[in-house]
Each structure stands twice: as C-alpha cells, then as structure tokens.
DRENMARFI-110073 format. One record per residue (C-alpha): residue in three letters; z, x, y. Coordinates in steps of 0.1 Angstrom, whole numbers, plus 5000, padded with zeros to 4 digits. Example, Ala and Ser with C-alpha at 12.3 -4.5 7.8 and 13.67 -1.06 7.14 Angstrom:
BEGIN
Ala507851234955;Ser507151374989;
END
This chain:
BEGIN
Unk911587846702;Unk909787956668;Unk907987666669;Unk906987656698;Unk904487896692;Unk904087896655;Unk900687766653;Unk898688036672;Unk900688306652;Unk899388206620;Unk896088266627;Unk896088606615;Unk899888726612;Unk900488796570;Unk897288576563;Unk896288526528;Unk893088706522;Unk891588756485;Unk892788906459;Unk889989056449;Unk889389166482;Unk889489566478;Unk887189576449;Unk884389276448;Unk880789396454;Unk879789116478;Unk882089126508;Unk880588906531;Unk880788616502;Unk884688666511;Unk884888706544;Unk883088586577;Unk880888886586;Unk878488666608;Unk881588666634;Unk881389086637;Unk877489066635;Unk876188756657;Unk872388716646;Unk872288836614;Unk871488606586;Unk872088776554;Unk874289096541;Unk873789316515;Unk876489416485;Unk879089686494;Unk877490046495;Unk878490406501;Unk881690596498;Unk883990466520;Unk881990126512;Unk880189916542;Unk877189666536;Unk874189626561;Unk873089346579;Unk869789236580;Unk867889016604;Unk865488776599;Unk862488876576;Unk859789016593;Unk855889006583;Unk856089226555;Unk858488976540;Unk861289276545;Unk864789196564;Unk865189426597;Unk868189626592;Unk870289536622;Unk873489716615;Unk876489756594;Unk879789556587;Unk882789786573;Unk886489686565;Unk888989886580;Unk891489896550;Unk888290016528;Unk888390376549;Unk892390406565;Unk895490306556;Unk896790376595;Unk899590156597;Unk900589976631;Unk904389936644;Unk905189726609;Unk904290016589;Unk901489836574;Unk897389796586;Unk895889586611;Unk893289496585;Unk890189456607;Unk886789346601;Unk883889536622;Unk880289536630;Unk877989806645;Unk874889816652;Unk872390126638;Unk872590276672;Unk876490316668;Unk877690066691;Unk879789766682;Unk878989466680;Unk882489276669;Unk885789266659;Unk887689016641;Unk891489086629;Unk891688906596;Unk895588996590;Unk898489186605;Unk901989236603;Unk903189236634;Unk906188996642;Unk905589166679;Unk902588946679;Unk903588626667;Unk906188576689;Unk906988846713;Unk903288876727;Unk899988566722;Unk898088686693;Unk895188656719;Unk896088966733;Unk894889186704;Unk891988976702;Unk891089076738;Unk892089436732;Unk889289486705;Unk886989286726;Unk887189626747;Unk884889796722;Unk882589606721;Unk879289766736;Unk881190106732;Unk879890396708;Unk881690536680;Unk880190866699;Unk882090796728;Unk885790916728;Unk887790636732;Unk891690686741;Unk894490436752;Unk895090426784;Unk893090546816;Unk889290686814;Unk888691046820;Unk885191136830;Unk885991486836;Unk886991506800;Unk884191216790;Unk887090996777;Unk886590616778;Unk889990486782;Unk890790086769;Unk893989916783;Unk897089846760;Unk898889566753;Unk902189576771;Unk905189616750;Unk902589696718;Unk901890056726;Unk902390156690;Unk899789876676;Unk897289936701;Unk897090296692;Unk897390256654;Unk894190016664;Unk892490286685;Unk892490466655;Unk891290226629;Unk888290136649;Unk887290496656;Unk887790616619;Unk886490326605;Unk883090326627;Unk882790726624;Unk883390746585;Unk880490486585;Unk878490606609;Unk878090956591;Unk877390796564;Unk874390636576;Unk873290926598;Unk873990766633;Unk876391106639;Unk874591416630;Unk876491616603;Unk878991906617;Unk877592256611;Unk880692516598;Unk879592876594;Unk879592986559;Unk882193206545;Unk882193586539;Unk884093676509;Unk886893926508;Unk886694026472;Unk888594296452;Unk887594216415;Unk891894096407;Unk892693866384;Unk895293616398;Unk898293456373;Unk898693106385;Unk902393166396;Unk900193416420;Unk897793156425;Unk900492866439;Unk902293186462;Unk899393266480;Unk898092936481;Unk894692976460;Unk895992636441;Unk897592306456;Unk899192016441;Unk898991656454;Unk901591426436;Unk901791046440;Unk904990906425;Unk905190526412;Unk907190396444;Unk904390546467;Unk902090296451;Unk904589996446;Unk905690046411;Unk908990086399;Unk910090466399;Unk909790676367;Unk910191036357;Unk906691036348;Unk904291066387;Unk901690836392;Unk899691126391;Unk900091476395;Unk896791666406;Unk896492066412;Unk893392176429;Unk890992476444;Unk887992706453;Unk885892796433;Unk883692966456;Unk885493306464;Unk884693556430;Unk888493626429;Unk889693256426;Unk886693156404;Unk887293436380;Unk891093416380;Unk890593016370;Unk887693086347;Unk887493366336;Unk884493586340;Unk881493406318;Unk882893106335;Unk882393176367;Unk879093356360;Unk877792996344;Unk879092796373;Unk877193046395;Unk874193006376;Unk874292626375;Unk875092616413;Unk871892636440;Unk872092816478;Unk874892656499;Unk876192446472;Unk880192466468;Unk882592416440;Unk886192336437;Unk888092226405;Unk890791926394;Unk892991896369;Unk895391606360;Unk898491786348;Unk900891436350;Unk900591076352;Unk899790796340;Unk896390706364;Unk892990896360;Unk891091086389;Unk887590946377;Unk888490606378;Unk888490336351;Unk885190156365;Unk883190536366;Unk879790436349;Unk876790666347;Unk875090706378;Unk877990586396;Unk881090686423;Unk883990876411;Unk885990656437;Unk889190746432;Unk888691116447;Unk886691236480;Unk886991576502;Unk887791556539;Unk886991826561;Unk887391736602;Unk886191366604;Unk883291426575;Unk883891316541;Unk882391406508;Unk882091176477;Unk880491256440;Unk878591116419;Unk878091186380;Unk875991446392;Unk877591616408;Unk880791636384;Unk880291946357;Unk882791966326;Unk885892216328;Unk887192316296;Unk889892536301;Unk891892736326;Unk892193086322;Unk894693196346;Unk897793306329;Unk900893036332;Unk898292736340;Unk899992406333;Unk898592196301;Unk896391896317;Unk895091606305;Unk892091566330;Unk889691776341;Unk886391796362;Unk884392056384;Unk883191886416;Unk880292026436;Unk880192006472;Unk876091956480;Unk876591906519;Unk875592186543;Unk878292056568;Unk880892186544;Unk882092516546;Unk885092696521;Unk885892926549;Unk887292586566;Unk890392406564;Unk889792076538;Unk891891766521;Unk891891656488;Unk892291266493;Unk893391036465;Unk892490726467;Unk894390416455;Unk896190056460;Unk899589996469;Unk901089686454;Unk903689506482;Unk906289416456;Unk907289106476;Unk903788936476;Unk901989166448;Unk899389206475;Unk896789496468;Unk896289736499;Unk894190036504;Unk896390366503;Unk895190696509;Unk897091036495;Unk895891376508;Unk896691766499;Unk895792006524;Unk893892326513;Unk892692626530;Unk891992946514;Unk893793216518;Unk893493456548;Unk893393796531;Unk890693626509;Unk888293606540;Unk886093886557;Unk888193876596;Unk890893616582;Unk890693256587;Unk888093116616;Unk890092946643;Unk890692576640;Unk890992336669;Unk892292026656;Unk892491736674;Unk895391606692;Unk897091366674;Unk897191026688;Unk901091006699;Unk899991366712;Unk897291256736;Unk899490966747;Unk902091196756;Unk899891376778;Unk898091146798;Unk901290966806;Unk902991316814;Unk903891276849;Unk905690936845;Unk907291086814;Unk908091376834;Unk909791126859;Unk911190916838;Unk912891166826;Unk914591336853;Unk915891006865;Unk917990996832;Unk918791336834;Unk920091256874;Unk921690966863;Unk923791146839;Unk924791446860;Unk925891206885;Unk927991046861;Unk929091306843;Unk930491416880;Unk931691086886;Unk935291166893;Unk933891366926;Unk932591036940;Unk935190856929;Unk937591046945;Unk935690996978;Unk935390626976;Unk937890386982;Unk938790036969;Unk937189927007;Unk934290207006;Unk932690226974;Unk929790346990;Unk929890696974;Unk929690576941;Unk927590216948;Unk924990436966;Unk923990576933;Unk924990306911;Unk922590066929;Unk919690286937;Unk919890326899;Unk919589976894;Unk916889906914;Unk914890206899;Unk916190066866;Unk914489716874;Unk911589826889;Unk910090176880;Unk911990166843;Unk911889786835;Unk908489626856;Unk906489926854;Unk907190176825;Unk908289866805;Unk910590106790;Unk913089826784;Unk915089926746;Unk915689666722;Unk917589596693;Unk914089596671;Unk913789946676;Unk917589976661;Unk916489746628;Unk912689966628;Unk914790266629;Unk917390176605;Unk914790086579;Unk912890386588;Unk915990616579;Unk916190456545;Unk912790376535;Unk910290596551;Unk910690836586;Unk907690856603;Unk907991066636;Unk904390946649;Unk905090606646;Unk907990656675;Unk906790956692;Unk904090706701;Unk905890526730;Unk907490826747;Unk909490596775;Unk910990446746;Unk911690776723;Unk912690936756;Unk915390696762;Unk916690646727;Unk917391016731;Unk919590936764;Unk920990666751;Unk921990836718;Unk923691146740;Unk925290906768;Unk926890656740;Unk928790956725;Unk929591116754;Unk930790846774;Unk930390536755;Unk927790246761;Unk928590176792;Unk926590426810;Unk923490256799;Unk924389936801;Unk925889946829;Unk923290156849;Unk920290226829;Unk919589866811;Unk916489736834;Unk917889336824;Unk921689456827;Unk920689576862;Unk918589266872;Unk921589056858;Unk923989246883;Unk921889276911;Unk921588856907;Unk925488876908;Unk925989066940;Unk922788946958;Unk924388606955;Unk927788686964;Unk926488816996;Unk924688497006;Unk927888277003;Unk928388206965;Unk931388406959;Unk933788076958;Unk932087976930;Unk931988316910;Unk934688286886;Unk935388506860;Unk935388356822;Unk939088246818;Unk940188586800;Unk941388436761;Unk937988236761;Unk936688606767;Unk938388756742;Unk936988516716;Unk932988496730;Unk933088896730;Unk932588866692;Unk929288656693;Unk927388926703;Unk928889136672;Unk927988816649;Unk924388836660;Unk923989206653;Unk924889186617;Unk923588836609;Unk920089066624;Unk920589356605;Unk921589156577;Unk917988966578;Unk916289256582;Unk917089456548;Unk915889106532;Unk912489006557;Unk912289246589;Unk909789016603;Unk912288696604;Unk914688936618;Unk912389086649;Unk911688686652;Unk915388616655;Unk915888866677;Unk913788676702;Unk917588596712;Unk916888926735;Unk914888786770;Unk913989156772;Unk910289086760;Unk909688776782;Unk911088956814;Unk909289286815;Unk906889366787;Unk904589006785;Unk906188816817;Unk907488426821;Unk904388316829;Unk902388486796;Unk904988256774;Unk905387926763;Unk907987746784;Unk911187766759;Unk910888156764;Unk910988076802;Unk913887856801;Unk915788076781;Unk915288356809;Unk915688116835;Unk919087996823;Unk920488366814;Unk919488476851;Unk920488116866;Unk924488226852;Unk924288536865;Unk924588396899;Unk928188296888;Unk929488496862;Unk928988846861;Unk926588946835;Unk927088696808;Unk924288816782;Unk925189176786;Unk928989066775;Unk928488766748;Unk925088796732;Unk923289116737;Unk922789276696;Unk921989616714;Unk925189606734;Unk927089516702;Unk925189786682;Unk925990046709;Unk929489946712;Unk930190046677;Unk930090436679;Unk931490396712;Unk934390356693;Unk934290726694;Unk933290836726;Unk934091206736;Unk935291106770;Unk936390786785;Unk937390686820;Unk941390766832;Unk944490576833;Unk947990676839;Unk951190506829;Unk952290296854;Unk948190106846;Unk950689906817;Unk952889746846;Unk949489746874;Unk947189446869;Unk945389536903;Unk942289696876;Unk942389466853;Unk941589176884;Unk938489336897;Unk937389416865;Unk934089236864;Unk933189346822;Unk937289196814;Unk937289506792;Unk940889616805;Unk943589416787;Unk947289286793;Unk948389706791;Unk946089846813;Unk944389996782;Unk940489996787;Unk938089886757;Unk935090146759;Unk933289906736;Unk932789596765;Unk933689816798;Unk930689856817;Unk931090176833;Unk931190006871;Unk934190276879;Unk936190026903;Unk939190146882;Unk937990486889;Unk937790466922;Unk941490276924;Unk942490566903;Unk942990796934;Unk943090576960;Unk945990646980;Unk946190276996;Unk944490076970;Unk946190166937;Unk949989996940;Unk951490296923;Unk950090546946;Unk951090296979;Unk954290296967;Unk954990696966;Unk952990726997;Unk955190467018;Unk958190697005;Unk956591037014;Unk955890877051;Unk959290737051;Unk961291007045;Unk958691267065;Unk957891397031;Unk954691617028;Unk951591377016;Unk949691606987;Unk946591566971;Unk946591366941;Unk946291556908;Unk944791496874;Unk946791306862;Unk946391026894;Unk949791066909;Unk950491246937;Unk951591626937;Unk954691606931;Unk957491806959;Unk960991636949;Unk962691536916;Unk961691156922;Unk959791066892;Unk956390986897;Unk956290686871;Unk957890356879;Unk960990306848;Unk959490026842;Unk955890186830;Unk957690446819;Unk959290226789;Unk956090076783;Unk952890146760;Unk950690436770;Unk947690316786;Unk945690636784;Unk944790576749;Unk942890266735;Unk945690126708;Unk949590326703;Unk948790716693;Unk949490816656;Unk950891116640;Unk949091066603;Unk949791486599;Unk952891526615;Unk954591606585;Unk952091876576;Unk952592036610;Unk953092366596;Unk949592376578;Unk946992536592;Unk943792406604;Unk941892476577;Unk943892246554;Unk944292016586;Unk940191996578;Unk940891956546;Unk943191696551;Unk940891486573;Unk937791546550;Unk939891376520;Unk940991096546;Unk937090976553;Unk936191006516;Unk939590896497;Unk940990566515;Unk943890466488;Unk947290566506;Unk950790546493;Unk951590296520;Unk948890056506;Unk949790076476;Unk952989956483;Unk952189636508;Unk949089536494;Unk948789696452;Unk946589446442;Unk944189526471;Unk944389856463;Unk943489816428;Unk940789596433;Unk939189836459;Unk939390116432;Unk937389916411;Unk934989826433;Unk934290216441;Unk933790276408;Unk931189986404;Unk929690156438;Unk929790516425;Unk928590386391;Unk925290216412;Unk924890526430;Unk924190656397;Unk922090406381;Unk920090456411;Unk919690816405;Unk918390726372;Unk915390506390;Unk917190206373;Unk918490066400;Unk916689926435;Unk916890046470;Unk917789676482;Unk920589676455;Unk922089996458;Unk922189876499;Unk924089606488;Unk926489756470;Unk927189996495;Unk927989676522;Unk930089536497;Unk931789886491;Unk932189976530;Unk933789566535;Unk936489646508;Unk937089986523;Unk937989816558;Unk940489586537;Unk941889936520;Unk942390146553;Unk943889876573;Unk946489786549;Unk947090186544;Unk944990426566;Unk945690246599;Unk944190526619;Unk941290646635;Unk940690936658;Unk939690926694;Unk937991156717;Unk936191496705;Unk936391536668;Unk937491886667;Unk941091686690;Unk943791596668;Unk944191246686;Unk944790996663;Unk945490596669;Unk946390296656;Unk943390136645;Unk942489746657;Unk940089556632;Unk937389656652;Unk937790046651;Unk937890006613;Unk935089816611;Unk933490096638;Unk934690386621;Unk933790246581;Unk930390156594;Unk929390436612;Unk930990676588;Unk929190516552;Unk925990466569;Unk925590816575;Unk927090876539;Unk925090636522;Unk921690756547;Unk922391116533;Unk922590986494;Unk919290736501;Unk917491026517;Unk917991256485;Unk917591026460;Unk914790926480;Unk913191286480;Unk913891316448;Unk911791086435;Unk914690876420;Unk914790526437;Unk912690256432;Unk911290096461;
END
C-alpha cells in the first residue's frame, strides 16, 4: 500500500532543499521563482528585513526592468508549524498591488499528505489564493461578507495544516507587503507619561515589569542542553523619564534625549548569558542587525547601524553583569511605547536527525507598565487566534456535536433503566438509542463532521506530552479535541466500550453492515470466530499498537504511515474513490467481513481500540453479573464482542458495551436463573417481586436464590478471583492503608518474589538502579530524551516480570474502593504502563522545564 502511492508523495514531503538555503543572497539561483511569478524574467538578490527579492519584467525603453512584484519565502518570516510540528515551507509571489500571483510548496512534513490524503490537495488549496489580496481577510472555512471575510475550503481530514497554511500565507505576504508600502503603516497614539522623578532598583524593575527577559536554551535551537542558555537577553523602555533614568542614570538619559529627534523611540538590550550574540556574526557597517527585530500588531521593525547607539553601563541598582549591549532606536511613526510590543529573536534550529537549518523565531512580550501611563494602558483588541476563529465559525455544529455526546452518555450512564424495560425478545428500549446513535455516528459524526479519532492523534499526543505541548495545535480541530475529551471521560468511567461500541463512526458502519445483513437472509452464514481462535487474534490488535508507538519515538512519520492499517481515513475524511485502489480494497474487504462476523476490525486490529482498552483495565464502573453468570452460558452465546469467558466474568477491555447481558440481567423469562425461581414462585402460588440489585428476585422464603452449583464456583462479578493484599493490616487506618498502596506502585520487590523467583528479583533491582541512575544523568543534560525513554520501557518490561511473580494484584473499580484482584498478564501490563507513563511524563515534563534534557 506504501507504494502504491509513493511516487506522488515525494514530490514535496521532507524534500531536500539547500543547505545554504536560509542565508544565500540570491534566492531565485536556488529555487524556481518563475513558478510563483509567471512572466517575470529576472530576480533581484534578497532584500529587506524579513528578506523578499523583486521581480522584474522585461526591460522597458529606458533600458530599466518593470518591477512586477515580489517573491518571499515563508520560512524567511514564520516559523508556524503545521500538524508535524514543523513548516510548510512555501514559496510565494505577489504582485505590487498585493495580490498573489503563486504558490509552490517546496517541502513539508506531513505524513497526512503522503499517504493519508494526494499531495494535490494542498496544491489546490493554495491555488485558492491566488488573485486574493493580502488586504483581504482570509479565514478557513465559509466567507462572511457581513464581516468582509473571504473564506477558502479545507482539506478534509487536514484541518490543522490548512490553517497553519492560512497563516503562513497571510503573514508571509503582510510582513512583505509593509515592507514595500502596499499596506499603509498602522497609526498608534503616542503615549503620555506618568512620571514621578523615582529611581527604580532592577529587582523593582523585573516586579513591575519595566524589564523582560527572553531566554533561548540550546535544545530550543537543536543543540545539546547545557547549563549555559543559548542566550539570555533582558530588555525595555527607554522612553518614559522614570525607566530611562532608573537604567541610565540621569546624564544618560539626558544624552539619549538629546541624540533622539520628535517621535523617535528607544529601548535597550543586554546579553547577560550565552554563548550566541544579538548583533549577529555577519553585522557589517551599513548593514542589518538580523538577529533582533520589534513586533508590534502585524508591523515589524528592523535596525540598521544607524540606528544602534552604544550603552555602556546600567545604572539601576542589582543589574546583572552583561556581556552585550546596544540602544536600539525605533524611527517608525507607526510605533507607539504606550502599546503592547515583542522582542523577537531570530535564529536556526538544527533538526538533529538530518542537521537541517530551519528558520526559528523566539519572542518576549513587553508592555509598560500601567501606573507608568497617563489613564493606564490603551485598550488592546487582539486578534483571534486562528484555532479561536475556527471554533467560532464552526460553533453551531460544535455546539451539536457536543450535546449528542453529552446525550449519549446520560443515556448510558442510565442504562440499567432501559435495560430493565427491554427484554431478551424486545430490545427496543435500549436498540432505539443504541441505533439512532449509530446512524448519527455514521452520518452527522463520521460523513459529515469527519470527526472520526485515530490512533495518530494518540502517537501526536504522546510525543506532544514528552516533547513539546502545544494547545493550538489541537484546539484547532474542535470535533476532534471535543471528542478526545468524551472519550477520555467515558473510557474511565465505563471503559472503552461506550465509544466503540456507540460513538466510533467505522465501528457503527461495521455493525450496521452486520445487522442490515442479518435481516436480509444472511444470518446462516454469520458465525461467530470459533472462541480459542478468538482468544489468540484479540492480541493482534495489542501487537500493532506497540510495534506503532514503538516506531513512533524513533520516526513518527513511518509510524502515521503504518498506521494506514486504520481505514478510518479512506472511509470518511478523503473517500474510496480519492485513493488509490489498495486503500479501496482494504475498506472493501474490512466491510465485505462485516457482513459475516460481527465487527472483525473493531476486535483484531483496531490500535485505538487496543490503546483504549488499556486504562479500561480500570474503569470506575462496569456492567453487572451475579453468581449463578459462572454456571449460565446463555450471555456468553449472544455475546457478539466474545468478551465474556468460560465463568461468566466479562473482559471490559474487548466487551463492546451492546448490553444484551444487561438486558438478560433482569429479564424474568430470558435469564435461566431468573426462569427458574419464577417457575417456583408460580408453582407454589408464591408472590412474584421485583428483581433487586443484585439481579435475583426479592427474596420472600429461605430458598436460596443461587443455584449450589454457582454458589461453589468463582465470582463472576469481578474480572479475575478478588485479593486481600492488606488483610493482615486490617486494623490500620486509612491513612497508612494510603500509605501502604503509595509504596505498592513505587516499590514492586515483595517477600513472596523473592522467594519463587530471587534471581528475578535481583536482576530487577539492578535494573532500577541503572533506571534511577539514567534519570539522573538526564538531569545533568548528559543524557538524551530518546534514551532516557528507553530506559524507562526497559524499566516498566522488568517491572511486569517483578509484580507478577510477587505483586499479583491490581485494583478494580473507583480508586478510593479497596477492591483488589488477581492480576492476568494483561492487567499488569495495563496497570505498569499506564502507571510509569504518567510517572515517567511527570519526570520528562520537569526536567523538561527545567532546562535539563537534551533534545
């Protein structure tokens, strides 16, 4: 299937463009600017600050080229990265009215697009700009003329690249566009001074926010960590007379004053850490100080050696030593220090894997401070950010998309009340809801919202927990963020099932295939997998969510290519008939067995069923059984997901949530047990009561309500035999029981271990030292994220080998419920997995934050 449509991905996904790329004067000798700009026949070197280079026509009678336009590179301006976390790096013309002319992707990252959707797409998608302004406001999704929003059409199932795109092309083309003078400057009123003649310490100075610091550590730029900060930078006004004379000093500021004309403005750098200079290495006279600009709204302001004035010293008391220094003058009327502004560093990140050179911006914020300004601060209306606006043109849908989840769960949450109505011969009070949501499921979540989850959002998350959070970058599909948040509730509270077996749009069209097909005859040949041939396919789907996850910490683009073993992408978000045929055939034949066995991708190789089924391990509440279920096989039968085995015990990591059992549970003619008593009450004239909790009848005699035969048997309520890990500590109270338990998830040894399986024991002691001992070279910065992760898989494999041989427990139900169990393999490998991820996530986090690991 990869190859099937290799060639058209490699047109632009992780091209190799030159190295030299970021910093060569002559662009267009590197790249094909002719495709951006047809007609023009010649370009000139880069210019400006962000850099572009013009376009010129043919000469004209004067022997002078017509200036046709301009030709800008998108990673020479923003670093906005799409759904890989890196740029779309885009090439772009535009013409010297505004308007563009072309739009060529030269590289991307997005495995989304190499596989999951043609390549062509995006190239059609920018195609949509063409003839637009960079006046115009352009937005994803529908046009607004009320608003005067020009709205482009997405790329289904890319939401998040589109809109990273959006953004390049508008930031790109308006940062130019300034520049040039194709978008008059913005006029800011001036500021009014609130001054009281005080001289500020620089402790003062950082409280009130009169000074900012903007630090880049090594890691940010693709260096190994250090101590030492890339660079370290404070910053601020110079403008307002008690800043400039608190900074320096009195004749200090009266010379700046003096050397400064009407309307000019003046803020000051220092370097105070680092190894990397502000100026720049290639700063020449009469040239760019590129490394540093000033953003204020969409305008930004460069220098040049003029307008860079010498600072020797800092007067306010407690100012750090520096090592760097400069006075920058802001010459722009569309500046104004009464206004919110960034100080924006400018560098290259180095990609470790490929030593590629990217464009990287870093920015502090500054404003000054309110009591420092005649009225306080002016009022700022920023612009919505782009995951904003999307929420809120798509606010009705998300508005209905999410009281359907919220329906769905109150029905299930009440699912015993429906149960209790149906029967094993009318399931029509639970079916009624359980199809309708299916269909909406299928239709309104999975055709139209394309709202259909996906094990790449588990990997992008997982790697986004570890290596860099970024709320916009998932905030920007709501359907999606909105349902992970369902999801996330509904898997603790009741287990997987839930979803999958309501809410998944492809488990629902699976079903529906299944039931649709009994009905029209095919029910002789729906046969259920012969149950041990079950029991051993059930794993696959566990086998493919690690061998994923375990791609993805070493290339998360082979992994989101590999997980192409989901049809989710072919079925809703790009269609059959957008795909090359494998993808087809691979739908076709997953649908094709759902005619005769009941959901056979939901229960063998779904990765997000499998990753879902492991903290399911632990939901709060599962569905009921009684005791004579061990002896009863009448569940077990009509179980469609096989999840209820030999003992009538159900496994809440396969069961599907299609409450047959619960519906059996209670009924009075269906479930053998309950027949049984209720032939006996009729016989003997005995009064028929309701059936209680715990699904036997009321009881009115001394005839025991369990058979002997359950009775004797193993308790079906539970998953695996109960446990009693504290029942010699009964007497403690439950403080220590806390204790207790807190020492259980961090100390696995046991004296039972120790004696079955010493040398297991021993060797998993050593092996946590080794981990601990990595935990702390890490700390140190001498030791990589990737390797620390690996250490702590090898750790968390040895620690399933420990418990089971010692620790054989787990708990199930609410935490804060003392009901312990036997563990099976697979609740050890549940609980150990769940339990050091969060561990290790916590420990990655603050070394993370810390400044500690390397990248």
């Amino acid at each position: 299937m990869a190859a099937a449509h290799a060639a058209p991905g490699q047109q632009a996904y992780e091209a190799q463009l030159p190295a030299d790329l970021a910093t060569a004067p002559d662009l267009c000798a590197l790249l094909p600017c002719k495709d951006v700009f047809p007609g023009a026949v010649s370009f000139s070197p880069r210019k400006g600050q962000p850099p572009y280079v013009e376009a010129y026509g043919p000469a004209s009678a004067t022997g002078k080229p017509a200036l046709l336009g301009y030709v800008m590179l998108s990673t020479d301006i923003t670093d906005t990265p799409a759904y890989s976390g890196k740029p779309v790096v885009t090439l772009i013309g535009m013409d010297t009215t505004g308007r563009y002319v072309g739009v060529k992707v030269l590289k991307h990252s997005e495995p989304i697009l190499l596989l999951g959707i043609p390549e062509g797409a995006l190239i059609k998608f920018n195609e949509q700009y063409l003839g637009k302004s960079v006046k115009d406001q352009i937005e994803v999704g529908p046009s607004r003329p009320d608003e005067n929003v020009l709205g482009v059409d997405a790329i289904s199932g890319a939401t998040v690249t589109v809109v990273a795109q959006n953004q390049v092309m508008q930031l790109s083309g308006s940062a130019v566009a300034r520049q040039v003078g194709i978008i008059e400057p913005t006029v800011r009123e001036r500021a009014r001074w609130l001054a009281t003649g005080r001289h500020y310490r620089w402790s003062e100075l950082q409280q009130m926010g009169g000074v900012q610091q903007l630090r880049v550590r090594p890691e940010q730029v693709g260096l190994a960590a250090a101590a030492e900060p890339f660079i370290e930078l404070w910053f601020g006004d110079l403008n307002h007379p008690d800043l400039g004379r608190s900074l320096l000093g009195d004749a200090g500021y009266a010379s700046l004053r003096s050397r400064l004309q009407d309307g000019e403005q003046a803020f000051f750098i220092v370097r105070s850490a680092g190894v990397e200079s502000f100026k720049g290495s290639g700063f020449v006279r009469g040239g760019i100080y590129d490394r540093v600009q000033v953003k204020q709204g969409a305008d930004a302001f460069t220098f040049r050696d003029l307008d860079a004035i010498n600072l020797y010293g800092l007067e306010a008391e407690g100012a750090p030593a520096y090592t760097e220094s400069a006075i920058f003058v802001i010459r722009s009327p569309s500046f104004s220090a009464a206004y919110p502004w960034k100080l924006a560093f400018l560098g290259n990140r180095v990609d470790q894997a490929t030593g590629h050179r990217s464009f990287a911006v870093f920015e502090s914020k500054y404003w000054v401070p309110d009591a420092l300004l005649q009225g306080g601060r002016p009022v700022v209306v920023e612009p919505d950010a782009p995951w904003l606006r999307i929420w809120k043109s798509q606010a009705w849908k998300i508005a209905l998309f999410s009281a359907l989840l919220i329906a769905v769960a109150v029905v299930y949450a009440l699912r015993e009340r429906l149960t209790r109505l149906s029967t094993h011969k009318n399931k029509w009070p639970v079916n009624a809801f359980k199809y309708s949501a299916w269909a909406l499921s299928i239709v309104f979540v999975g055709f139209g919202l394309m709202a259909q989850p996906s094990i790449t959002q588990v990997l992008t998350w997982f790697h986004s927990l570890l290596f860099q959070w970024t709320w916009s970058l998932f905030l920007s599909d709501p359907f999606i963020f909105v349902f992970w948040i369902f999801i996330i509730v509904t898997v603790f509270l009741f287990g997987r099932g839930l979803f999958c077996g309501w809410m998944c749009p492809f488990g629902s069209l699976s079903e529906a295939i299944f039931k649709v097909s009994r009905k029209l005859g095919l029910k002789r040949w729906q046969k259920p997998v012969p149950q041990a041939l079950h029991d051993k396919l059930k794993w696959l789907k566990y086998a493919i969510f690690f061998g994923l996850l375990a791609v993805s910490m070493f290339d998360m683009g082979r992994a989101e290519m590999l997980a192409e073993v989901e049809p989710f992408k072919t079925t809703f978000l790009v269609g059959v008939l957008n795909r090359p045929w494998p993808y087809g055939l691979f739908v076709a034949v997953l649908l094709g067995l759902s005619i005769f066995i009941e959901r056979p991708f939901c229960k063998y190789l779904c990765p997000l069923g499998a990753s879902l089924a492991m903290p399911s391990t632990f939901r709060w509440f599962g569905l009921k059984r009684k005791q004579d279920c061990n002896s009863c096989k009448a569940c077990a039968v009509g179980c469609g997901a096989q999840a209820i085995d030999a003992d009538g015990r159900i496994d809440h990591r396969e069961c599907l949530h299609c409450l047959d059992c619960m519906v059996l549970y209670t009924d009075a003619k269906g479930c053998p047990p309950l027949a049984r008593e209720r032939k006996r009450r009729e016989r003997d004239g005995l009064l028929i009561t309701p059936i209680g909790r715990d699904g036997y009848f009321i009881p009115i005699d001394a005839v025991p309500a369990i058979s002997a035969k359950a009775a004797q048997g193993p308790d079906p309520r539970m998953p695996t035999d109960p446990a009693h890990p504290y029942a010699a500590r009964a007497a403690a109270s439950a403080w220590q029981v806390l204790l207790l338990e807190i020492r259980d998830h961090l100390w696995p040894w046991s004296r039972e271990g120790w004696k079955s399986q010493r040398a297991l024991q021993v060797a998993g002691f050593s092996l946590a030292v080794a981990a601990s001992l990595a935990w702390l070279l890490a700390a140190q910065g001498r030791l990589s994220a990737a390797a620390i992760i690996g250490w702590w898989f090898g750790w968390s494999v040895y620690e399933v080998l420990i418990r089971m041989s010692g620790r054989r427990y787990v708990k199930d139900g609410p935490w804060w419920r003392a009901n312990y169990r036997i563990a099976g393999w697979m609740d050890m490998l549940s609980y150990v997995g769940f339990k050091n991820l969060l561990i290790g996530a916590a420990l990655f986090l603050a070394l993370k934050a810390l400044g500690w690991l390397p990248a």
